[in-house]
One Martini backbone bead per residue (centre of mass of N, CA, C, O) as a GRO file, in nm:
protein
  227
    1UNK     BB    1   6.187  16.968  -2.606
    2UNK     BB    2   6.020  16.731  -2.380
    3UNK     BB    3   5.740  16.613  -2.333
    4UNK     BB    4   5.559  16.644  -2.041
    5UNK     BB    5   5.429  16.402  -1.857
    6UNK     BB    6   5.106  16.331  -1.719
    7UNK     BB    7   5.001  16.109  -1.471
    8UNK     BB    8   4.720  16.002  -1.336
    9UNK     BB    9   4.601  15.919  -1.037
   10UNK     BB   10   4.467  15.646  -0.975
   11UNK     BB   11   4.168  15.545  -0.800
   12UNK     BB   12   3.920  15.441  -0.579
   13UNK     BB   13   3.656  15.328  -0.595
   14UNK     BB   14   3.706  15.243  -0.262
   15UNK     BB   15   3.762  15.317   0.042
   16UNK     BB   16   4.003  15.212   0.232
   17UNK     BB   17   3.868  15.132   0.481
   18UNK     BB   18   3.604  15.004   0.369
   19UNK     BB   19   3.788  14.749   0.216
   20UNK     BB   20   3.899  14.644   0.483
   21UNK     BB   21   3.675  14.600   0.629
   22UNK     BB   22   3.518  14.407   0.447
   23UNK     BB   23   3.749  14.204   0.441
   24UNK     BB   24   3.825  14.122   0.743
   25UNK     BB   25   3.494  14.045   0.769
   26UNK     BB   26   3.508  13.846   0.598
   27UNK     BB   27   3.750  13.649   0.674
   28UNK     BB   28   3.587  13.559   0.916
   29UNK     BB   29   3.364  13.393   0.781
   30UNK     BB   30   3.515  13.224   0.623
   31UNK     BB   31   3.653  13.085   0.860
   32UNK     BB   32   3.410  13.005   1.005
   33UNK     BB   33   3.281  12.841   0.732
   34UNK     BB   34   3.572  12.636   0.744
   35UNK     BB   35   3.471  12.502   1.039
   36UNK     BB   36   3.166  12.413   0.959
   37UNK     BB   37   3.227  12.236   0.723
   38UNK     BB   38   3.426  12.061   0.869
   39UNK     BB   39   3.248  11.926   1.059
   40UNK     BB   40   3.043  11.812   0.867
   41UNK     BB   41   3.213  11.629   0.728
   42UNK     BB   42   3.328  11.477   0.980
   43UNK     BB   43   3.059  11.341   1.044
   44UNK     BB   44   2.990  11.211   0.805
   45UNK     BB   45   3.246  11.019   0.801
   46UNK     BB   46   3.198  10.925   1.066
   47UNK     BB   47   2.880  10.789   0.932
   48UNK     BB   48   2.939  10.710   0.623
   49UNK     BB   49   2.747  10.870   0.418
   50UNK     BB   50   2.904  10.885   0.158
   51UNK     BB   51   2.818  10.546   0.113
   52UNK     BB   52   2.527  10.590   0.273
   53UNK     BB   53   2.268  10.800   0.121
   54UNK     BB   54   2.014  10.574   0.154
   55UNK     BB   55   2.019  10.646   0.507
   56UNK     BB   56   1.846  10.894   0.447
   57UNK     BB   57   1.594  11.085   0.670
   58UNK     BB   58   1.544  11.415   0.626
   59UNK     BB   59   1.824  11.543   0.517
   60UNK     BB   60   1.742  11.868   0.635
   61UNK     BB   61   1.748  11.770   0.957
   62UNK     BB   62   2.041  11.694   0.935
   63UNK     BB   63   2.296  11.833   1.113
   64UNK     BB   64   2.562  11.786   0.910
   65UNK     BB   65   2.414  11.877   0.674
   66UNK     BB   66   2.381  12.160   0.753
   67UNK     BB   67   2.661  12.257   0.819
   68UNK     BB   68   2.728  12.222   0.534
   69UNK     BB   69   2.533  12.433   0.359
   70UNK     BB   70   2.596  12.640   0.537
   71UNK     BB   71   2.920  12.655   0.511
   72UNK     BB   72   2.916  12.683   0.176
   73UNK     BB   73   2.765  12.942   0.145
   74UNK     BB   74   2.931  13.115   0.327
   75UNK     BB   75   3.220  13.065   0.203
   76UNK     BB   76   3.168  13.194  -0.073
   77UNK     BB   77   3.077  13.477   0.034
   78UNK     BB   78   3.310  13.537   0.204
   79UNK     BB   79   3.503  13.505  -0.079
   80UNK     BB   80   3.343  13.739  -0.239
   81UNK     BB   81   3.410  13.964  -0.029
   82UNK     BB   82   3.723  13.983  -0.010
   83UNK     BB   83   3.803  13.968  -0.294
   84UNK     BB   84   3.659  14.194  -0.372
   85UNK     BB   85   3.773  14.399  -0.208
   86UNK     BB   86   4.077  14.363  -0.270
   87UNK     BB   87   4.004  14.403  -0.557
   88UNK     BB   88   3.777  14.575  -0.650
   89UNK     BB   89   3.597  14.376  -0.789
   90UNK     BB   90   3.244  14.428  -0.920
   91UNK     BB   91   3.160  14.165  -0.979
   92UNK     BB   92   3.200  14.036  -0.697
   93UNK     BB   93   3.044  14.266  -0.560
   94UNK     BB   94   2.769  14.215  -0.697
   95UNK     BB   95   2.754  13.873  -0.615
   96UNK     BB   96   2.729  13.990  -0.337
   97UNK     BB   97   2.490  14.159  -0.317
   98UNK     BB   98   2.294  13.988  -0.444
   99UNK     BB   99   2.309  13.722  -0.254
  100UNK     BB  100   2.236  13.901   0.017
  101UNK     BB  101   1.946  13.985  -0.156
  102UNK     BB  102   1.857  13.660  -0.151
  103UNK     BB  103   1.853  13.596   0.176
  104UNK     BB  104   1.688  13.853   0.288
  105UNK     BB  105   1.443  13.748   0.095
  106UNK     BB  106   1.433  13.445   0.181
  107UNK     BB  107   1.359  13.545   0.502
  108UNK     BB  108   1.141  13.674   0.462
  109UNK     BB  109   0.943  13.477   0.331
  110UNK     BB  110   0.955  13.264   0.574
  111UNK     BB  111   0.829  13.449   0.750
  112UNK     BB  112   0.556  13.474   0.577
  113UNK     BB  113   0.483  13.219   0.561
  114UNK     BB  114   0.477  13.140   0.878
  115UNK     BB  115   0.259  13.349   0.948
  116UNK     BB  116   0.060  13.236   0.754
  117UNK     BB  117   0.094  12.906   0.834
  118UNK     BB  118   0.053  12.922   1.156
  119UNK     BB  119  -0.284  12.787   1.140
  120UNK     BB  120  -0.271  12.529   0.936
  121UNK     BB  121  -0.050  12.332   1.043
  122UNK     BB  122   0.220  12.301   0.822
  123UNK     BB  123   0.439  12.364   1.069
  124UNK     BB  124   0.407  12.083   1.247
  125UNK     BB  125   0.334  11.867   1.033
  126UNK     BB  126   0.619  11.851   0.958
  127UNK     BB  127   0.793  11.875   1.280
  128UNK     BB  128   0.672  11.576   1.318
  129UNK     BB  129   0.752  11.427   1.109
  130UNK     BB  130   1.039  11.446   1.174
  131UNK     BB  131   1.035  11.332   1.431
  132UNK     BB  132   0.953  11.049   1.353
  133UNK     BB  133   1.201  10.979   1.182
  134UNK     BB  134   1.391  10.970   1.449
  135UNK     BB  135   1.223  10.780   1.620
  136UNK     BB  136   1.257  10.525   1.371
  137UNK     BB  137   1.604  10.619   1.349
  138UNK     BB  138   1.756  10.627   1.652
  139UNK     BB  139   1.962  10.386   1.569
  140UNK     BB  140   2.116  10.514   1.319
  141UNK     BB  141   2.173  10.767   1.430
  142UNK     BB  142   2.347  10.994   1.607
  143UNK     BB  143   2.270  11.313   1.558
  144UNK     BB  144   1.952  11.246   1.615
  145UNK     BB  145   1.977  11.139   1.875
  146UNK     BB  146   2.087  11.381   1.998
  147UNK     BB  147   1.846  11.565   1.901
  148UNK     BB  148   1.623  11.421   2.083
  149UNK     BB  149   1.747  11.436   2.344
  150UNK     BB  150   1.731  11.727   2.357
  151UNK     BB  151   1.417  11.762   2.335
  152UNK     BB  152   1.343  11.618   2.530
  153UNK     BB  153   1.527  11.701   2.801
  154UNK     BB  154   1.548  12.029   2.787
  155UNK     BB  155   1.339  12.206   2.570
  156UNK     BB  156   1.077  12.050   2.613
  157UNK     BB  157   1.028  11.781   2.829
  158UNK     BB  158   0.958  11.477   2.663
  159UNK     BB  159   0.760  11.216   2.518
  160UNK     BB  160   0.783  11.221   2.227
  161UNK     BB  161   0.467  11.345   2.112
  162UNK     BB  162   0.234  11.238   2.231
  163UNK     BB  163   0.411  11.010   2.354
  164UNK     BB  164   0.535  10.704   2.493
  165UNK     BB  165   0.420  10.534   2.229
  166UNK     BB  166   0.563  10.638   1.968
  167UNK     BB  167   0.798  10.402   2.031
  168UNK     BB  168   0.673  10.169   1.868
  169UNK     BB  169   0.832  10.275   1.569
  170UNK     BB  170   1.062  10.136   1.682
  171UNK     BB  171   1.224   9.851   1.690
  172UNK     BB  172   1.339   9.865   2.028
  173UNK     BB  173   1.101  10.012   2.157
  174UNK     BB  174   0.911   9.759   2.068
  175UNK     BB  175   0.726   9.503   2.231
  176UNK     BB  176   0.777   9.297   2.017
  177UNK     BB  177   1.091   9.302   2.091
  178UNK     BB  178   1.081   9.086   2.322
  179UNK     BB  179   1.114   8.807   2.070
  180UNK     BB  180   1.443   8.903   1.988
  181UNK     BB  181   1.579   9.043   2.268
  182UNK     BB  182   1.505   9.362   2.317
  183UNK     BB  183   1.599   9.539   2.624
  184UNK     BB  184   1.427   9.825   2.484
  185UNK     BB  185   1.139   9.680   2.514
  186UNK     BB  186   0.880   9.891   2.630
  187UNK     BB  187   1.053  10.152   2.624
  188UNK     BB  188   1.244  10.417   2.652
  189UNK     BB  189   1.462  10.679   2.677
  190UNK     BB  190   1.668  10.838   2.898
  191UNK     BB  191   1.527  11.134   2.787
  192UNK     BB  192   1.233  11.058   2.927
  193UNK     BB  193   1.359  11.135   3.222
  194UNK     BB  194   1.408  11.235   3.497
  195UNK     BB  195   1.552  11.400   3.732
  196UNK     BB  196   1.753  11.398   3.983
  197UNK     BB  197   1.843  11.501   4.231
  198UNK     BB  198   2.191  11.551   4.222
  199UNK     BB  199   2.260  11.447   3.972
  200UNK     BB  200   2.544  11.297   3.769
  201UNK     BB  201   2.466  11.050   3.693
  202UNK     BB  202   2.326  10.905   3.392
  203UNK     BB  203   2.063  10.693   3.372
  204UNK     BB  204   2.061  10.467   3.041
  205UNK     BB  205   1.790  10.243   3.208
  206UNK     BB  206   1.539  10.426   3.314
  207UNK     BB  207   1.374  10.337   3.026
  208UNK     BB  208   1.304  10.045   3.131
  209UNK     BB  209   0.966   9.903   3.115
  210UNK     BB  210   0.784  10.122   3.152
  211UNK     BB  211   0.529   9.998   2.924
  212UNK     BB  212   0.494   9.810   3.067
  213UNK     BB  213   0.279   9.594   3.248
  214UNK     BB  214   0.283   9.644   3.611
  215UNK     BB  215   0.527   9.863   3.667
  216UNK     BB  216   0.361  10.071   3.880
  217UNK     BB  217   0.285   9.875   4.046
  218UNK     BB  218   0.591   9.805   4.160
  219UNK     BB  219   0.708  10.113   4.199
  220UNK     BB  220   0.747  10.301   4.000
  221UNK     BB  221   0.835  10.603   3.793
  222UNK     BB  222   1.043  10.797   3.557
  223UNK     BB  223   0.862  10.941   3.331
  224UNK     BB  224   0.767  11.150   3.081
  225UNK     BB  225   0.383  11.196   3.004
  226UNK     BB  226   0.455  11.464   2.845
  227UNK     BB  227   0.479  11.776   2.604
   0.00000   0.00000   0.00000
């Protein structure tokens, strides 16, 4: 008579409702990272940056490239959680979860730094120096004009860092450019001005000639001079 066989039912290192969910939840984020990855490229290709990487300043506060690095963290993170769930690979979860301990410890770090430094003034003087470029550099990016004109307008509600002299660093809004014919020479941005009660349609040349001499003698004087 043959011996009767008995095959023991392999077991699953992890239990089926937490791989799905854990499976679910990545696959939510790969997507999510794949929507932030892809607006990053196009923004990019929009500003033909992939071809002209040497007009780049402060690459790390370009808002298009930190879409790009964020979308490909997450999209990598995302990825290895979800192949590690759905197929139970151990070495996929240990490589998700050393990950998410060093993003984790990355975050603690980060803020233990900046508690640590904001009383010496060095995460300030960072970011003004960030400003100052946007502001040297405010027709040259698209994406940091629209940041700058949103810090300007709603954020902070300011003009410059300083004050409305700061645009004096711009080619465009520096007084000495109106020997080159430049409509923007002496005034600041649109997004330096006051907002009218009631308005609908915003007034893209309120900052012109704002800063000649005797613009508010003339009765003028529609912009913030203030941080």
């Amino acid at each position: 008579m043959p011996a009767v066989r008995k095959y023991r039912r392999e077991t699953s290192e992890i239990s089926c409702c937490l791989k799905y969910l854990l499976f679910t939840s990545n696959v939510i984020i790969w997507l999510t990272a794949l929507v932030v990855l892809s607006v990053g490229i196009w923004a990019w290709t929009e500003k033909d940056m992939f071809r002209n990487i040497s007009k780049l300043t402060f690459i790390a506060l370009d808002p298009a490239f930190v879409l790009i690095i964020l979308g490909t963290i997450t999209f990598m993170l995302g990825l290895m959680g979800s192949v590690g769930a759905l197929r139970e690979n151990t070495c996929l979860l240990s490589a998700y979860a050393i990950f998410l301990s060093v993003l984790l410890l990355s975050e603690i770090g980060f803020c233990g730094l900046a508690f640590v430094l904001k009383d010496k003034g060095w995460i300030k003087d960072q970011a003004t120096e960030g400003l100052r470029a946007f502001i040297k550099h405010y027709r040259e990016d698209p994406d940091q004009q629209n940041l700058i004109d949103w810090i300007q307008e709603d954020w902070l509600q300011c003009c410059g860092i300083d004050g409305p002299k700061d645009w004096d660093s711009n080619n465009y809004f520096n007084c000495s450019s109106i020997a080159i014919g430049s409509r923007e020479a002496c005034g600041v941005p649109f997004s330096c001005c006051r907002r009218r009660p009631q308005e609908v349609i915003k007034n893209k040349q309120c900052g012109y000639d704002v800063r000649k001499e005797g613009y508010y003698a003339a009765g003028h004087g529609a912009f913030k001079d203030y941080l």
